[in-house]
N, CA, C and O atoms as a CHARMM CRD file, in Angstrom:
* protein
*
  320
    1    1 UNK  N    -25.44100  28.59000  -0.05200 PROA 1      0.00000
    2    1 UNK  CA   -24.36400  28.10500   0.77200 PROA 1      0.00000
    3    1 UNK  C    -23.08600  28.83400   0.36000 PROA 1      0.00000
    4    1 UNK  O    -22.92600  29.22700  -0.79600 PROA 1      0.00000
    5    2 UNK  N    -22.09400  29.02300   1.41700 PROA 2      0.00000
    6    2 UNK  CA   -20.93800  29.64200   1.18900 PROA 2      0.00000
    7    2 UNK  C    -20.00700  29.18500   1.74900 PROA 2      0.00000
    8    2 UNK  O    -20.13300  28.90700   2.94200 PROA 2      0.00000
    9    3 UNK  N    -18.53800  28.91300   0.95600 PROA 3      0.00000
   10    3 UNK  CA   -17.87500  28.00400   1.22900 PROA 3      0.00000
   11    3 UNK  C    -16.20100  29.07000   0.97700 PROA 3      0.00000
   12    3 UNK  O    -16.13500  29.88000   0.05200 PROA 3      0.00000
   13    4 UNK  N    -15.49600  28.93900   1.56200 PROA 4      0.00000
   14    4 UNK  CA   -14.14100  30.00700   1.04900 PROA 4      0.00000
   15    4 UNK  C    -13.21400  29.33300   1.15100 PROA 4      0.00000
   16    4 UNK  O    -13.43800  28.24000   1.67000 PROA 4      0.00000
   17    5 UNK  N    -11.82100  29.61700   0.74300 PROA 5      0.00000
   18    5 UNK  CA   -10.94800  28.94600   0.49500 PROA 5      0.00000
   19    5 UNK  C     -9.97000  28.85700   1.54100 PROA 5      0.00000
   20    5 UNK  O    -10.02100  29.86200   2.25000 PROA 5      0.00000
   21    6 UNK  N     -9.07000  28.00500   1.91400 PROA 6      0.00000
   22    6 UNK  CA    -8.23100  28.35500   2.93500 PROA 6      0.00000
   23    6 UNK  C     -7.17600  29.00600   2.16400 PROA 6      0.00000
   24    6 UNK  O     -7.31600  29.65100   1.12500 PROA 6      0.00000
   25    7 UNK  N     -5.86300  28.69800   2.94900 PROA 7      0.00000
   26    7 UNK  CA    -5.18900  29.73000   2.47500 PROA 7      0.00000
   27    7 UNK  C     -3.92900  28.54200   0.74000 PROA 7      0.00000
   28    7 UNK  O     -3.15500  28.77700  -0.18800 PROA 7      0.00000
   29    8 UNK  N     -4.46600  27.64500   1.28000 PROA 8      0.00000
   30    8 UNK  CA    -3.69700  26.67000   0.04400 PROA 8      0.00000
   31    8 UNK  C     -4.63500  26.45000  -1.62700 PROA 8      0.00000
   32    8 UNK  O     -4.37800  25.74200  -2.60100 PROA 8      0.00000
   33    9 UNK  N     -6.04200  27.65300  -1.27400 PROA 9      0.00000
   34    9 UNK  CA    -6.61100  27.94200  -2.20300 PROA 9      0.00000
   35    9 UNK  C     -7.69000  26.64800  -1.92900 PROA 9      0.00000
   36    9 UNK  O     -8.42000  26.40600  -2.89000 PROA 9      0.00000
   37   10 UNK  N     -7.82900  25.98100  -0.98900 PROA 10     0.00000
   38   10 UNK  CA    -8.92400  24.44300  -1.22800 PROA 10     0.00000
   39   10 UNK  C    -10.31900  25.14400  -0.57300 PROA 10     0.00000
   40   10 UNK  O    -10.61600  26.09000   0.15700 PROA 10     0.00000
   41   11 UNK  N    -10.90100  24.17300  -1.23700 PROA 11     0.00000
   42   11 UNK  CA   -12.29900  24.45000  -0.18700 PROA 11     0.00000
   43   11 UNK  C    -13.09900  22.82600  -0.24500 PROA 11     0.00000
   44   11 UNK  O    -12.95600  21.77900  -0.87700 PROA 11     0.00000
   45   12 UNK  N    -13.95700  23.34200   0.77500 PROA 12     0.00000
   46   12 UNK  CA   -14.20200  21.83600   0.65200 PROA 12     0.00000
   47   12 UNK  C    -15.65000  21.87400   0.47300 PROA 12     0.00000
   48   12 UNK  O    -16.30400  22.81200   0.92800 PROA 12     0.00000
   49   13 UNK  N    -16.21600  20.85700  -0.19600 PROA 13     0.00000
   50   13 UNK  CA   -17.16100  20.78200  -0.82900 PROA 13     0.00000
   51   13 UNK  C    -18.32100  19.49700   0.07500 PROA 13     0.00000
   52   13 UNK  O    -18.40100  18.28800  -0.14600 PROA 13     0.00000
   53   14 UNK  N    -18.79900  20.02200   0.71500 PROA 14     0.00000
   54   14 UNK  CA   -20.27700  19.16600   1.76900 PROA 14     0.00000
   55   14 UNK  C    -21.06200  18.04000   0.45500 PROA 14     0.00000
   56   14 UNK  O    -21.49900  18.39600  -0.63900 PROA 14     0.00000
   57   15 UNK  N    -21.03500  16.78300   0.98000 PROA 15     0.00000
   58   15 UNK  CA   -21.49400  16.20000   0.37800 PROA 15     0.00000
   59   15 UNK  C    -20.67400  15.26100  -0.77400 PROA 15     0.00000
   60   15 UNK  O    -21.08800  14.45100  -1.60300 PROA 15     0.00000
   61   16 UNK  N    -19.09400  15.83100  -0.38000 PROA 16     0.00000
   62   16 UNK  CA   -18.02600  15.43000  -1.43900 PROA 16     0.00000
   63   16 UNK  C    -17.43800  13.63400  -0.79100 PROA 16     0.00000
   64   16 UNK  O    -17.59500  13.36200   0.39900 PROA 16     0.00000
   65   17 UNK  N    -16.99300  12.92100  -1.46900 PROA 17     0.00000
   66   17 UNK  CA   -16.29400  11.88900  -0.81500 PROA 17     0.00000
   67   17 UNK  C    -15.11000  11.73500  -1.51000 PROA 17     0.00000
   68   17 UNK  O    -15.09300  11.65500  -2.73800 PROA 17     0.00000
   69   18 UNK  N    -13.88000  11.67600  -0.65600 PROA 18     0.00000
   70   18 UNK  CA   -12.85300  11.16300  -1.56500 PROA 18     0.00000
   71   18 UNK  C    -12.67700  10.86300  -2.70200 PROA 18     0.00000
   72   18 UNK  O    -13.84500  11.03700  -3.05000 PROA 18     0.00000
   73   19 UNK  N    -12.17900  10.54700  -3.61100 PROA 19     0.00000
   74   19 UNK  CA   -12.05900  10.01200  -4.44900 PROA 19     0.00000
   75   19 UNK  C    -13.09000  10.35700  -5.48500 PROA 19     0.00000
   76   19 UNK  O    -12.96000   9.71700  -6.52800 PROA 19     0.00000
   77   20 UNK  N    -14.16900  11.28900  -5.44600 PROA 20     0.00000
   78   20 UNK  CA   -15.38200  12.01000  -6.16700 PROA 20     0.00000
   79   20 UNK  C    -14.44800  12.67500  -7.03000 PROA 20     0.00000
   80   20 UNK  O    -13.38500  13.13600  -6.61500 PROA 20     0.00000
   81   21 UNK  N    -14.96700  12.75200  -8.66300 PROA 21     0.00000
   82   21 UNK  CA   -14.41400  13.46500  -9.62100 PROA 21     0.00000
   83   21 UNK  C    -15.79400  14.19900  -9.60500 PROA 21     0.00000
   84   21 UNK  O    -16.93100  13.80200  -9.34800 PROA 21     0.00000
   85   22 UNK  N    -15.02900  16.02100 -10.15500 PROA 22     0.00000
   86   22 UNK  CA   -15.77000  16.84200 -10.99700 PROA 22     0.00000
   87   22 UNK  C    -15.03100  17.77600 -11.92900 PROA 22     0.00000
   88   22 UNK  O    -13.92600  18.31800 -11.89800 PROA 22     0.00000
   89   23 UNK  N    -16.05700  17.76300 -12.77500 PROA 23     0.00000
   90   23 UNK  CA   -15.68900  18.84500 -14.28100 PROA 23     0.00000
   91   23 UNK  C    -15.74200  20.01100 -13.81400 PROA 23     0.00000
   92   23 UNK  O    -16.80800  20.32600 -13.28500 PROA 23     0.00000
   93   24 UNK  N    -14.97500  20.70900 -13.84000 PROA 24     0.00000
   94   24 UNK  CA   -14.72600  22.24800 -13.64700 PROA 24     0.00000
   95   24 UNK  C    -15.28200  23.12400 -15.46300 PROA 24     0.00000
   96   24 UNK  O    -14.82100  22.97900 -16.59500 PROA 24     0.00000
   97   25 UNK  N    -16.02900  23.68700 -15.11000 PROA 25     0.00000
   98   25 UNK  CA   -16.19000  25.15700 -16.12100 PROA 25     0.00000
   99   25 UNK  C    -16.69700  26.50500 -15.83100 PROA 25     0.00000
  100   25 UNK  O    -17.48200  26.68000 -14.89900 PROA 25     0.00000
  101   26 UNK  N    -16.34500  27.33900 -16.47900 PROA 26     0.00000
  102   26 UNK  CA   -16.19200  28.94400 -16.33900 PROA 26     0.00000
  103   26 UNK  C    -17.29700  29.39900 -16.68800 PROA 26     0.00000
  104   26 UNK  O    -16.94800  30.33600 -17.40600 PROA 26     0.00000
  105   27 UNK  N    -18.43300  29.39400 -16.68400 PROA 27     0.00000
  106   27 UNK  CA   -19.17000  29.85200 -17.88600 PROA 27     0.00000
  107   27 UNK  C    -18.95100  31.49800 -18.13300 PROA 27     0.00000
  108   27 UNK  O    -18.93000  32.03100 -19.24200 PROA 27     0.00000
  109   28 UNK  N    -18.84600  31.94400 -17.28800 PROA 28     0.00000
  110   28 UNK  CA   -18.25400  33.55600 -17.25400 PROA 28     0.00000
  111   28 UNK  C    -17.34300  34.05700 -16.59100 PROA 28     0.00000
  112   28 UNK  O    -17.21900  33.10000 -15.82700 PROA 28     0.00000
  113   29 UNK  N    -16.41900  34.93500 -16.15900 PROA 29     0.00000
  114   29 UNK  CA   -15.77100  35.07400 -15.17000 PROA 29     0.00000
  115   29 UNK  C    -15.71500  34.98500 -13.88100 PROA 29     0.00000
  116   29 UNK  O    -14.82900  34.57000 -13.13300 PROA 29     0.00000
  117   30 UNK  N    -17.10000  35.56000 -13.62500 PROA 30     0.00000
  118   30 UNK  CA   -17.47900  35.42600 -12.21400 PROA 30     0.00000
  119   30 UNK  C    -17.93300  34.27000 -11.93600 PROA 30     0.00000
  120   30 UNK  O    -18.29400  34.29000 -10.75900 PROA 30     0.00000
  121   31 UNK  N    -18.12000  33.18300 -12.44000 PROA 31     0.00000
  122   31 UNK  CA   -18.77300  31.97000 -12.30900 PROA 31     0.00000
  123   31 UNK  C    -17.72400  30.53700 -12.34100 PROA 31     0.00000
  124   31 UNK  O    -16.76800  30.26100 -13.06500 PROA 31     0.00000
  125   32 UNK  N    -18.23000  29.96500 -11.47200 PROA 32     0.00000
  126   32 UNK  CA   -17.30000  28.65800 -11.75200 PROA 32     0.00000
  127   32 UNK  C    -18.35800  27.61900 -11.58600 PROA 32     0.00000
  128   32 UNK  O    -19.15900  27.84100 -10.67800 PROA 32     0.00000
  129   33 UNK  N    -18.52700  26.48500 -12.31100 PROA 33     0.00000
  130   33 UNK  CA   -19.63300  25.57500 -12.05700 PROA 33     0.00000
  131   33 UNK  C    -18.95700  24.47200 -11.96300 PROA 33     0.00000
  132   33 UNK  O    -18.17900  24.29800 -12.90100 PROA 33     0.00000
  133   34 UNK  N    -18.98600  23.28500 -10.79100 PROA 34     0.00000
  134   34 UNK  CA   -18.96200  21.46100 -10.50300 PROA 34     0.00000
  135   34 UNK  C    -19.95900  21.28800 -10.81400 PROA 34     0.00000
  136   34 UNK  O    -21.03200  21.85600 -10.61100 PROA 34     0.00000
  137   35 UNK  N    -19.50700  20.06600 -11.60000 PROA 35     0.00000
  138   35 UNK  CA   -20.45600  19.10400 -12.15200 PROA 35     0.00000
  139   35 UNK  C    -19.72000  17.74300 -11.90900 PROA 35     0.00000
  140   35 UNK  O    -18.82000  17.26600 -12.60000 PROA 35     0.00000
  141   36 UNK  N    -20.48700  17.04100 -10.39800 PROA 36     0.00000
  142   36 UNK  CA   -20.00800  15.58700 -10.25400 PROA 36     0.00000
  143   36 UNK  C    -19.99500  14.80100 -11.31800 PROA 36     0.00000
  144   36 UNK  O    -20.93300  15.06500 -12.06900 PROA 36     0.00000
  145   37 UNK  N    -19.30200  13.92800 -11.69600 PROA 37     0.00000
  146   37 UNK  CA   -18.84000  12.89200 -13.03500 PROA 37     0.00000
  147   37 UNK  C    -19.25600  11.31300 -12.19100 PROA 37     0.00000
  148   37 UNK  O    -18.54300  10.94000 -11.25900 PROA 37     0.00000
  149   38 UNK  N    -20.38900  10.53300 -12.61500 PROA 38     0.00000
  150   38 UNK  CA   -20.64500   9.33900 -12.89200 PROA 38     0.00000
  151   38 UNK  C    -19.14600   8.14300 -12.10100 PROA 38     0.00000
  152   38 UNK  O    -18.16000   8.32500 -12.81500 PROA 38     0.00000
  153   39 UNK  N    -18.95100   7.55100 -11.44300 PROA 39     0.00000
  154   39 UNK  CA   -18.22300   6.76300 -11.22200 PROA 39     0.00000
  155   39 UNK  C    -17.95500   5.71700 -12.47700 PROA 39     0.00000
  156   39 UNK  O    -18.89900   5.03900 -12.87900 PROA 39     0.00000
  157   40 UNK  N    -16.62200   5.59800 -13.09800 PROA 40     0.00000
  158   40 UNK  CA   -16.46000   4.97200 -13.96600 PROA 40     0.00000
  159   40 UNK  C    -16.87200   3.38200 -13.40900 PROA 40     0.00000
  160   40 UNK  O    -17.31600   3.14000 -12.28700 PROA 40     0.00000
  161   41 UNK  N    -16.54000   2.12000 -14.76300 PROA 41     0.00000
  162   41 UNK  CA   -15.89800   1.21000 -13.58800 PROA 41     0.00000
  163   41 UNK  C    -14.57600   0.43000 -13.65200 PROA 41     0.00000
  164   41 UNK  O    -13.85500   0.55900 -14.64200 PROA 41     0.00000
  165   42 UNK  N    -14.17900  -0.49200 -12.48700 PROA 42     0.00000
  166   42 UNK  CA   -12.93400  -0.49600 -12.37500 PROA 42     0.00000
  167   42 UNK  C    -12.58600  -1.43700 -13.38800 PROA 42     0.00000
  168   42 UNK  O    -13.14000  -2.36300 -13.98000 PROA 42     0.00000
  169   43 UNK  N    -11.35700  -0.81600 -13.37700 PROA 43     0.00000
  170   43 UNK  CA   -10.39700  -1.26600 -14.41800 PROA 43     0.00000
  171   43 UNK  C     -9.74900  -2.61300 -14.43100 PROA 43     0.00000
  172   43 UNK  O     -8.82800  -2.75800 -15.23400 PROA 43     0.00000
  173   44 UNK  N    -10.09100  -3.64600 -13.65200 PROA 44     0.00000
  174   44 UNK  CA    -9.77800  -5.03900 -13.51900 PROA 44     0.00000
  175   44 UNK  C     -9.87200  -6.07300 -14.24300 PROA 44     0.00000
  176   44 UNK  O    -10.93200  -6.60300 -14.57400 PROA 44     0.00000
  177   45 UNK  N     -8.98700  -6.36000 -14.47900 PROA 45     0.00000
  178   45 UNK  CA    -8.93400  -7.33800 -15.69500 PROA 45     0.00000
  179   45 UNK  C     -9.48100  -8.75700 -15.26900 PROA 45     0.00000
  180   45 UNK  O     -9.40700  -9.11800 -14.09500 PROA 45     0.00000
  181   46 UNK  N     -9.91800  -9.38800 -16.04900 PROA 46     0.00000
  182   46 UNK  CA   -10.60600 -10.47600 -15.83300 PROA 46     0.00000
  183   46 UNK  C     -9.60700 -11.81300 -16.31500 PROA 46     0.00000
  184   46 UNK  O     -9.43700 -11.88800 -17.53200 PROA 46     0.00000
  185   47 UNK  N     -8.93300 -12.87200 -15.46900 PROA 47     0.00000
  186   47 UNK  CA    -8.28500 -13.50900 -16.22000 PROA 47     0.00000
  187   47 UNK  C     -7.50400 -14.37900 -15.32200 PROA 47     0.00000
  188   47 UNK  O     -8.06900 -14.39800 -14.22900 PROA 47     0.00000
  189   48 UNK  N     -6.16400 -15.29600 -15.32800 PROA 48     0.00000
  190   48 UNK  CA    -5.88900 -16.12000 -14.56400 PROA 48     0.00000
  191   48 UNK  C     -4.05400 -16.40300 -14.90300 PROA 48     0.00000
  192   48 UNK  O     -3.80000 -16.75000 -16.05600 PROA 48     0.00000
  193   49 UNK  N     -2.94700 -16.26600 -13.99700 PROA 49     0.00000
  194   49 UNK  CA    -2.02100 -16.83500 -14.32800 PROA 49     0.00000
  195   49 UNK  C     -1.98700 -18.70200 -14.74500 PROA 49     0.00000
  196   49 UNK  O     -2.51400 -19.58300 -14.06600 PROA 49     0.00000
  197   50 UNK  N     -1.43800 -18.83600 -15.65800 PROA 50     0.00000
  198   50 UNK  CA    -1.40700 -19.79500 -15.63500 PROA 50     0.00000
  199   50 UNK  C     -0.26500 -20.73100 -16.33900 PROA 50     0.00000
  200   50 UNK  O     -0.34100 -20.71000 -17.56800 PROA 50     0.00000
  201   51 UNK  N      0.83000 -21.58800 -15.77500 PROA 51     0.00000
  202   51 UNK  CA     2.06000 -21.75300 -16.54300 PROA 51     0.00000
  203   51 UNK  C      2.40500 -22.52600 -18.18700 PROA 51     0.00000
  204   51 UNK  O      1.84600 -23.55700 -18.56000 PROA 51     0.00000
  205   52 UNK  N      3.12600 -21.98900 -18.75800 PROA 52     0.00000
  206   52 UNK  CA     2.89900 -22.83500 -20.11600 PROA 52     0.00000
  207   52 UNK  C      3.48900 -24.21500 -20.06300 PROA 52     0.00000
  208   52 UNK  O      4.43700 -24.19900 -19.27800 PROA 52     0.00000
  209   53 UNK  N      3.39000 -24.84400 -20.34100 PROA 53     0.00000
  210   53 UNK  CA     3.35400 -26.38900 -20.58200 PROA 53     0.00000
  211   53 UNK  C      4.77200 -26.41800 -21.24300 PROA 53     0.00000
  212   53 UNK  O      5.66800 -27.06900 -20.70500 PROA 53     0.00000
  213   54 UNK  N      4.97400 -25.78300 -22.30100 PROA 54     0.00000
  214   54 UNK  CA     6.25500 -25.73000 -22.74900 PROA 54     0.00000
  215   54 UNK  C      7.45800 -24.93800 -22.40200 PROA 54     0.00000
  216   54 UNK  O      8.47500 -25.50700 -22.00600 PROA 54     0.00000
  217   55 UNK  N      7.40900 -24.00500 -22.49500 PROA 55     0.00000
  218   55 UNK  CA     8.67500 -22.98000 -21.28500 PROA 55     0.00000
  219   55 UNK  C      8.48600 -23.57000 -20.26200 PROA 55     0.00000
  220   55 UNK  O      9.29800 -24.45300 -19.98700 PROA 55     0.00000
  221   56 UNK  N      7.17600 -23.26700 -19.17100 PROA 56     0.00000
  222   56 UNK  CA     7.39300 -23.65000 -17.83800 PROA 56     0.00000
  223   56 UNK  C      7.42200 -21.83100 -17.15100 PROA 56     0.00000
  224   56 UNK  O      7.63800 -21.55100 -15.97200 PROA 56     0.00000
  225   57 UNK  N      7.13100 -20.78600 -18.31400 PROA 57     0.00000
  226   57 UNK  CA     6.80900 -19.23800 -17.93700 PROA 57     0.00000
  227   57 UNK  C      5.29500 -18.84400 -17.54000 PROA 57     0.00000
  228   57 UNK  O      4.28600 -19.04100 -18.21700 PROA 57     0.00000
  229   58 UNK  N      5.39100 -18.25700 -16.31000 PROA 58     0.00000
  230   58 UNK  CA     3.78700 -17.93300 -16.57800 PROA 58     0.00000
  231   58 UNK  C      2.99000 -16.82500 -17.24500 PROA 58     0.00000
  232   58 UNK  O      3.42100 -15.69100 -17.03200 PROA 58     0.00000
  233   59 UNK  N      2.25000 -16.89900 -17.77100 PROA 59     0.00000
  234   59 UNK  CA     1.16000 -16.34300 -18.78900 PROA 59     0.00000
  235   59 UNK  C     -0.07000 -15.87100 -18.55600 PROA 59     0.00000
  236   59 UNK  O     -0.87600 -16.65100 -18.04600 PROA 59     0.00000
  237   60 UNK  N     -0.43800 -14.67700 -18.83200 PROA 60     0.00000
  238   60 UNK  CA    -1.95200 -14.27200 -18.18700 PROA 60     0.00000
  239   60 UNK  C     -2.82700 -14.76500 -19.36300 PROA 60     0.00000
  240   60 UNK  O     -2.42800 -14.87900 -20.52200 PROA 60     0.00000
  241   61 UNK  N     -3.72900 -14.96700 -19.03800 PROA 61     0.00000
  242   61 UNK  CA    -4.65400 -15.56100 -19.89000 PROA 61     0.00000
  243   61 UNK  C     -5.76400 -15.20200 -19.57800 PROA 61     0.00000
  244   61 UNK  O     -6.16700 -15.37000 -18.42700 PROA 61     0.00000
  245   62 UNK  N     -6.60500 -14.55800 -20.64200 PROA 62     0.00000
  246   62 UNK  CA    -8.20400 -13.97900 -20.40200 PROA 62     0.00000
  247   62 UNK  C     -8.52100 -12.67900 -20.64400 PROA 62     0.00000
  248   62 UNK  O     -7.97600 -12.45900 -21.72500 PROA 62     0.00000
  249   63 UNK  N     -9.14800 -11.54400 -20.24700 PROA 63     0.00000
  250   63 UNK  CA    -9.29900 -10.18800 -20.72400 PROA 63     0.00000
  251   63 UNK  C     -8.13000  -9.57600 -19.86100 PROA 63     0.00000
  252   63 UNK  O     -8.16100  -9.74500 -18.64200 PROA 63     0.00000
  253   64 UNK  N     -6.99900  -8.80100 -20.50300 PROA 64     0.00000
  254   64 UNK  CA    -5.85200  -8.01700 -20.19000 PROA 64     0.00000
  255   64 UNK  C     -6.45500  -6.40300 -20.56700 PROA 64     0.00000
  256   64 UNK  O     -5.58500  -5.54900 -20.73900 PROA 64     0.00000
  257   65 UNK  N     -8.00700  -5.94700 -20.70600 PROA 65     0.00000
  258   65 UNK  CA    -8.35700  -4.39800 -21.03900 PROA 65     0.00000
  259   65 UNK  C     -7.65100  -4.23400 -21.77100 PROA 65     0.00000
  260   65 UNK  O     -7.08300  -3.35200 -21.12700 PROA 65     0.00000
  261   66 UNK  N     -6.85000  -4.30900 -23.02800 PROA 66     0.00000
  262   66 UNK  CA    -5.80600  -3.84100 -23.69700 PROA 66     0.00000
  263   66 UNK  C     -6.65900  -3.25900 -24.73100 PROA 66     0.00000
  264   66 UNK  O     -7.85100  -3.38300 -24.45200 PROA 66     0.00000
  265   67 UNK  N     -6.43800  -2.69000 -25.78900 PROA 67     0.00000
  266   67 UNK  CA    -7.03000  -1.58000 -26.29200 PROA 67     0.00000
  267   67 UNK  C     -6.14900  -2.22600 -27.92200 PROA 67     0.00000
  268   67 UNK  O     -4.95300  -2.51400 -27.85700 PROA 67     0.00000
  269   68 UNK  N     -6.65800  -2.32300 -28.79900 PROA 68     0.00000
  270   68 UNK  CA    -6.72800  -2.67500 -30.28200 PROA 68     0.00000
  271   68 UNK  C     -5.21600  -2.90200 -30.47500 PROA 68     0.00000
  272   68 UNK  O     -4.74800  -4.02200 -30.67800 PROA 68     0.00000
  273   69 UNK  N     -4.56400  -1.90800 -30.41000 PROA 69     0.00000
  274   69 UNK  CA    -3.39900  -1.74200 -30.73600 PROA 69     0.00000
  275   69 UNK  C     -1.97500  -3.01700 -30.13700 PROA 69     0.00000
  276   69 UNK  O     -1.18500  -3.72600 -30.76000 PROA 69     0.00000
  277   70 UNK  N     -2.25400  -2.76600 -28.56600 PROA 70     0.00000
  278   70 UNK  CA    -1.51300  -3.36400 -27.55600 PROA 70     0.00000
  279   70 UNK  C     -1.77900  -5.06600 -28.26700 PROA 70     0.00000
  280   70 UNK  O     -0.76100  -5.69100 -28.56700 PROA 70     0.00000
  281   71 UNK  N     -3.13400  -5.71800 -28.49500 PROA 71     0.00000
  282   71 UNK  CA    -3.85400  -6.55900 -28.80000 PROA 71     0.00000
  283   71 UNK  C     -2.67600  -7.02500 -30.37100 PROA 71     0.00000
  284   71 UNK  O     -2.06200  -8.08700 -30.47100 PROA 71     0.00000
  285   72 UNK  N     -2.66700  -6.27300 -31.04700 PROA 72     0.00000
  286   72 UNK  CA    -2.18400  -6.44100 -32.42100 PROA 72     0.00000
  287   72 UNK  C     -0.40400  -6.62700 -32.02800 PROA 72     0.00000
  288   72 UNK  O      0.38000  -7.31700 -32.68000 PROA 72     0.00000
  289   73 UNK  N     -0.10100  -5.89500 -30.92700 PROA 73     0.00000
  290   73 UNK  CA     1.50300  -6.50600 -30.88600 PROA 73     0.00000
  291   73 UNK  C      1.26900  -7.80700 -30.04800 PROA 73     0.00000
  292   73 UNK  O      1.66700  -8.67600 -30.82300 PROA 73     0.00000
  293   74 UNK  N      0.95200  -8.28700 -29.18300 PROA 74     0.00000
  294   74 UNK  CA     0.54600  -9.03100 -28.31700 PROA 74     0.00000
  295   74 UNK  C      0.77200 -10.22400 -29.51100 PROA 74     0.00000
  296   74 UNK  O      1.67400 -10.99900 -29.82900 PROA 74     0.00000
  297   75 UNK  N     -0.51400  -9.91500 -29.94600 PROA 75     0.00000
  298   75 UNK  CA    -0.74800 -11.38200 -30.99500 PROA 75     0.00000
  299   75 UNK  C      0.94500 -11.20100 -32.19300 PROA 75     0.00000
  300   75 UNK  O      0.93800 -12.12600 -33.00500 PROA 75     0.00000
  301   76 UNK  N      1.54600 -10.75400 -32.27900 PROA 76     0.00000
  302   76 UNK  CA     2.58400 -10.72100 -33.28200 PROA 76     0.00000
  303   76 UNK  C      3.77400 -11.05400 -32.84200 PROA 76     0.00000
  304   76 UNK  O      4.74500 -11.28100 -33.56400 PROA 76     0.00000
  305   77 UNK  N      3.74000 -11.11500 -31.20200 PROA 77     0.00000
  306   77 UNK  CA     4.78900 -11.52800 -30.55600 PROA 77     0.00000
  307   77 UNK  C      4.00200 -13.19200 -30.19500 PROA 77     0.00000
  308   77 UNK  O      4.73700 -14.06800 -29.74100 PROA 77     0.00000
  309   78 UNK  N      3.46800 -13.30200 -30.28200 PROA 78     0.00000
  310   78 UNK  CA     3.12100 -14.94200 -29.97500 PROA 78     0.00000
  311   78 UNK  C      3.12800 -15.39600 -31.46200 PROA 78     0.00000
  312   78 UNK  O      2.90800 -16.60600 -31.41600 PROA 78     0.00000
  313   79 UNK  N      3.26900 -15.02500 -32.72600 PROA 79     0.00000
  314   79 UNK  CA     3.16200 -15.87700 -33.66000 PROA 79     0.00000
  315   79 UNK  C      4.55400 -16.30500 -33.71300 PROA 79     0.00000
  316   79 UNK  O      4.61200 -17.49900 -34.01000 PROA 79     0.00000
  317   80 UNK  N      5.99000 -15.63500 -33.48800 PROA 80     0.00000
  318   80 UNK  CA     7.07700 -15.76000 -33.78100 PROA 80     0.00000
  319   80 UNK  C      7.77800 -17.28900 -32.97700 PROA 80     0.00000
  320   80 UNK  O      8.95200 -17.60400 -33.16900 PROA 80     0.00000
């Protein structure tokens, strides 16, 4: 199959859908190889507003995806 570029350098790829990721590599000059990438999954947090009893602020409560770090200020600002 042969596919060429327009003039904004794109081409389009049969079989592609929106939002499709691929890894680009060179293996030689003359060569360029796609390799479609696995659909991650989404990034949605699992969890619920819900107001505090004492302020009267609301608060997410439940999995926020936060990553070790974020987790360790999080908890250091609620001990104070």
């Amino acid at each position: 199959m042969t596919v060429i570029a327009d003039e904004k350098m794109r081409v389009v790829i049969p079989g592609a859908n929106p939002g499709d990721k691929f890894e680009l590599s060179s293996p030689s000059p003359e060569q360029v190889l796609l390799t479609r990438l696995e659909a991650g999954q989404p990034a949605f947090s699992t969890g619920q507003l819900v107001r505090d009893p004492k302020t009267g602020l609301l608060v997410w409560t439940g999995d926020v995806g936060e990553d070790d770090a974020d987790a360790v200020i999080r908890n250091r600002a609620n001990d104070e």
